[in-house]
C-alpha positions as CSV (number, residue, x, y, z in Angstrom):
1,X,-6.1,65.2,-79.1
2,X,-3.0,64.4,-80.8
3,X,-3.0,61.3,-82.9
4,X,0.3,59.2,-83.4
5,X,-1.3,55.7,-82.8
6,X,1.5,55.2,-79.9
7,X,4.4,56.5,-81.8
8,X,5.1,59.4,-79.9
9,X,4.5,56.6,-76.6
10,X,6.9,54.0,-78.1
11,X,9.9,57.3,-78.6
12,X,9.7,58.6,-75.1
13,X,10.0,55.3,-73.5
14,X,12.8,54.5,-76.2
15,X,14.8,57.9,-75.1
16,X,13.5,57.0,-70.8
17,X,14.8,53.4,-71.4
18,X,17.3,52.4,-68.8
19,X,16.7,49.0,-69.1
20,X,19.5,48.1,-71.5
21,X,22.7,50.5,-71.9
22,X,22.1,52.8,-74.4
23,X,24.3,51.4,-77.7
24,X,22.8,48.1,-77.8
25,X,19.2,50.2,-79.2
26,X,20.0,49.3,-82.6
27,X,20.1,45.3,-81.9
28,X,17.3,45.8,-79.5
29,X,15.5,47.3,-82.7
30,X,16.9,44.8,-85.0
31,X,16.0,41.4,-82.9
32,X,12.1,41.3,-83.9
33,X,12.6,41.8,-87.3
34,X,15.1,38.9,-87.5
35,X,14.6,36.0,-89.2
36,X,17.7,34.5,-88.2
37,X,19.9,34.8,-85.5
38,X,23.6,33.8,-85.4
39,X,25.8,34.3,-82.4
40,X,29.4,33.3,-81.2
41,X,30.0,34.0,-77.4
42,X,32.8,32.8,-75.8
43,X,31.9,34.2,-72.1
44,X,28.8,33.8,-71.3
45,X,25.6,32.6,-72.7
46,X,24.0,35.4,-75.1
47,X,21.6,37.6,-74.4
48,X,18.8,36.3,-75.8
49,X,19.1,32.6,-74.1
50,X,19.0,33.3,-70.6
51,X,17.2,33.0,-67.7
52,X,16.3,35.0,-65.7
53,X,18.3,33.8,-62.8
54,X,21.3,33.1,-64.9
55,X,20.6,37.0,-66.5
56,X,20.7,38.2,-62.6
57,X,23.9,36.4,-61.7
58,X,26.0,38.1,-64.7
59,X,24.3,41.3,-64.4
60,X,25.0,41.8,-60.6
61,X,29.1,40.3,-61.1
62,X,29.2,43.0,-64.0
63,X,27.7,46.1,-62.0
64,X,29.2,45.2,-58.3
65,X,28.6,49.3,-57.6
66,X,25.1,49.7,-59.4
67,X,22.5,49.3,-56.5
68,X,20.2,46.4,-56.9
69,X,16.9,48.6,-58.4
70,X,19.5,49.1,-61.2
71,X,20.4,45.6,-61.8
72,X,16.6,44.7,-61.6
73,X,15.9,47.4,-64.2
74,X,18.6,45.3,-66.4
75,X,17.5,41.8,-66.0
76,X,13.5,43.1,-66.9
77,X,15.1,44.8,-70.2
78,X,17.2,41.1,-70.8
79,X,14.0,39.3,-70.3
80,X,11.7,41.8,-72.5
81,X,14.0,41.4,-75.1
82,X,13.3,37.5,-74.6
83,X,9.4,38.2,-76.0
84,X,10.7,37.5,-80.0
85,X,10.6,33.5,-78.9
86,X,6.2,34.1,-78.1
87,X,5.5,34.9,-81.7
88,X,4.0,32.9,-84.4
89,X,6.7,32.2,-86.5
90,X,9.5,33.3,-83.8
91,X,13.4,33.5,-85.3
92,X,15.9,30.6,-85.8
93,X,18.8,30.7,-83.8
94,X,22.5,29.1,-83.9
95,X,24.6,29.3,-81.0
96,X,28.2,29.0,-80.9
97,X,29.4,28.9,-77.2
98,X,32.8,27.7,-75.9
99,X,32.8,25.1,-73.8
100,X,33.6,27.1,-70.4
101,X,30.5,29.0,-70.9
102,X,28.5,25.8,-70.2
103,X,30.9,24.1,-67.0
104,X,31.8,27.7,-65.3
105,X,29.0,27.7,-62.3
106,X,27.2,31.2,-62.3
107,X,24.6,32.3,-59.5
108,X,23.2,30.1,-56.7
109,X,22.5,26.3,-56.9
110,X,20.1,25.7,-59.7
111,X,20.7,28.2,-62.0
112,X,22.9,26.3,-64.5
113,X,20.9,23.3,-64.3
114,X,17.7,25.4,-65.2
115,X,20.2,27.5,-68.1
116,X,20.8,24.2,-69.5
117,X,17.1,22.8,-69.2
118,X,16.2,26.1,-71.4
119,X,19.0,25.1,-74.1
120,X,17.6,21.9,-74.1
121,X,13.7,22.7,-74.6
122,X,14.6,25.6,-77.4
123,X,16.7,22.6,-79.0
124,X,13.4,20.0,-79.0
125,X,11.5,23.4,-80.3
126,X,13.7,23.6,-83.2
127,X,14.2,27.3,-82.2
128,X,17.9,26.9,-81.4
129,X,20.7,25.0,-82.3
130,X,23.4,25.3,-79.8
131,X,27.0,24.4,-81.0
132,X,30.0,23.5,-78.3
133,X,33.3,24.1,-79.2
134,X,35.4,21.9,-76.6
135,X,38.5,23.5,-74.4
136,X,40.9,20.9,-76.4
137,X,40.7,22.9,-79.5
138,X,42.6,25.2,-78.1
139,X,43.5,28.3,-80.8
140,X,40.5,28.8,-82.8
141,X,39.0,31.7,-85.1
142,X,37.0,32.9,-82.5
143,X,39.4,34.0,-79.9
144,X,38.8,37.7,-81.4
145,X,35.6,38.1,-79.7
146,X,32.1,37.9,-79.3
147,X,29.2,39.3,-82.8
148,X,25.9,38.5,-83.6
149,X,24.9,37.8,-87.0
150,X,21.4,38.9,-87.6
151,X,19.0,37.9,-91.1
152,X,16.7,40.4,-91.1
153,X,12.9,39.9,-93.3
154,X,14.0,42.7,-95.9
155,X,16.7,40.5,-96.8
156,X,19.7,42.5,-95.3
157,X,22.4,40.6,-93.1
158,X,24.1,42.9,-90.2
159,X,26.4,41.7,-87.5
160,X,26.6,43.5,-84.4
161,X,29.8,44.0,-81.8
162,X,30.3,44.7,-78.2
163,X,33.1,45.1,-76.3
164,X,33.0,46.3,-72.1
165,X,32.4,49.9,-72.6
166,X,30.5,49.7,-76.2
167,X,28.5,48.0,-79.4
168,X,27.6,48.8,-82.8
169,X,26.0,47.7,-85.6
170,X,27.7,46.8,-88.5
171,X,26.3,47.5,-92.0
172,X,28.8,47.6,-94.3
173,X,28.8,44.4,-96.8
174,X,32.5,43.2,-97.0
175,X,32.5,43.4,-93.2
176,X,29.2,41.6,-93.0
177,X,30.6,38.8,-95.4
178,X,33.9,38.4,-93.5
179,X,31.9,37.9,-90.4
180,X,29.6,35.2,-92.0
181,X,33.1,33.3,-93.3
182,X,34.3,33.8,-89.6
183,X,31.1,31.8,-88.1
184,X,31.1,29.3,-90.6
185,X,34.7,28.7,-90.0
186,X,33.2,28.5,-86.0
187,X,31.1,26.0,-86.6
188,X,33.7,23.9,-88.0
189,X,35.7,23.9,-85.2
190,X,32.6,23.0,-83.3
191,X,31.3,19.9,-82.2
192,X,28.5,18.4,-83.8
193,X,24.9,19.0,-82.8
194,X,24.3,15.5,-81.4
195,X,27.6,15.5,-80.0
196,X,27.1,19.2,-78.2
197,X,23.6,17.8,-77.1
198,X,25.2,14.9,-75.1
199,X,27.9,17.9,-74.0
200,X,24.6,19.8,-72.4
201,X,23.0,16.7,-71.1
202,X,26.5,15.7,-68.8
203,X,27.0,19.2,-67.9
204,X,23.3,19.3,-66.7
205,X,23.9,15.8,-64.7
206,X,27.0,17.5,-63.2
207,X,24.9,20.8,-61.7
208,X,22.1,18.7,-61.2
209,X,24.7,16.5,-58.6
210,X,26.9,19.0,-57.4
211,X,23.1,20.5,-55.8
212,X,22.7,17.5,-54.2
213,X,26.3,17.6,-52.4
């Protein structure tokens, strides 16, 4: 019997994989071995935050042709992804999320309210710290786009990209250290954490009411 201790297992589901689109395998690869985790998203809530039903809302709007066993197969890849916050010692992670991506509804009634609850128990955790950057800064260094900043245990730092169609990793040091200028210069522009906390907590109230209507 041939003896590859689930190596050769582990590479056929790799190349079978259709839970995730195909040029996001290097971050998928590169989350676990993270020790920390910086993101800016200025859209939607990243990856690695939501819930499920919040993960099913964006997937379906973003594939309106794929039939729904696809979109399933998507939101079981987003949540597998998720299983870096069960271990011992999971990542540290800093969000930076415009302020839209927190008051835009997205799905049916209770899925912002439970998206927010999440932000709020990874922040008591000390997992996350979420940052808000309010509508009334208007211009701000992170109108380019979306990255993720990832620290990795071997002591490298790589920031990945993603546009509609595509991502890929970044390696290359000078880019790596603009992009870790550009966050910092995010988190400036940012509201506080207490401040962005009492952001959540109102935006929560508002959901939690607007349900209730």
């Amino acid at each position: 019997m041939l003896q590859g201790d689930g190596i050769l297992i582990d590479l056929w589901e790799r190349l079978h994989n259709d839970s995730y689109p195909h040029f996001i395998g290097e971050l998928v690869d590169a989350e676990p071995l993270a020790v920390i985790i910086r993101a800016y998203e200025p859209q939607l809530i990243p990856g690695l935050l939501q819930t499920e039903g919040y993960a099913r809302a964006t997937l379906t709007a973003g594939n309106s042709r794929a039939p729904v066993e696809v979109v399933e197969r998507l939101v079981v890849g987003r949540m597998k992804r998720q299983n870096i916050w069960n271990k011992r010692n999971p990542a540290h992670m800093i969000a930076i999320v415009d302020e839209t991506v927190i008051r835009r509804p997205i799905g049916p009634a209770g899925v912002m309210s439970s998206q927010i609850g999440r932000f709020l128990d990874m922040i008591e955790q000390r997992i996350l710290k979420l940052l808000v950057i309010p509508t009334g800064r208007g211009q701000h260094p992170g109108l380019t786009g979306p990255f993720t900043l990832l620290s990795l245990t071997d002591g490298r730092d790589l920031v990945y990209v993603e546009d509609a169609l595509s991502g890929r990793m970044v390696h290359t040091p000078g880019a790596v250290r603009a992009m870790v200028l550009q966050f910092g210069d995010l988190q400036e522009v940012a509201l506080s954490p207490d401040e962005s906390h009492r952001l959540l907590k109102d935006a929560k109230e508002g959901f939690d009411g607007s349900e209730l209507a």
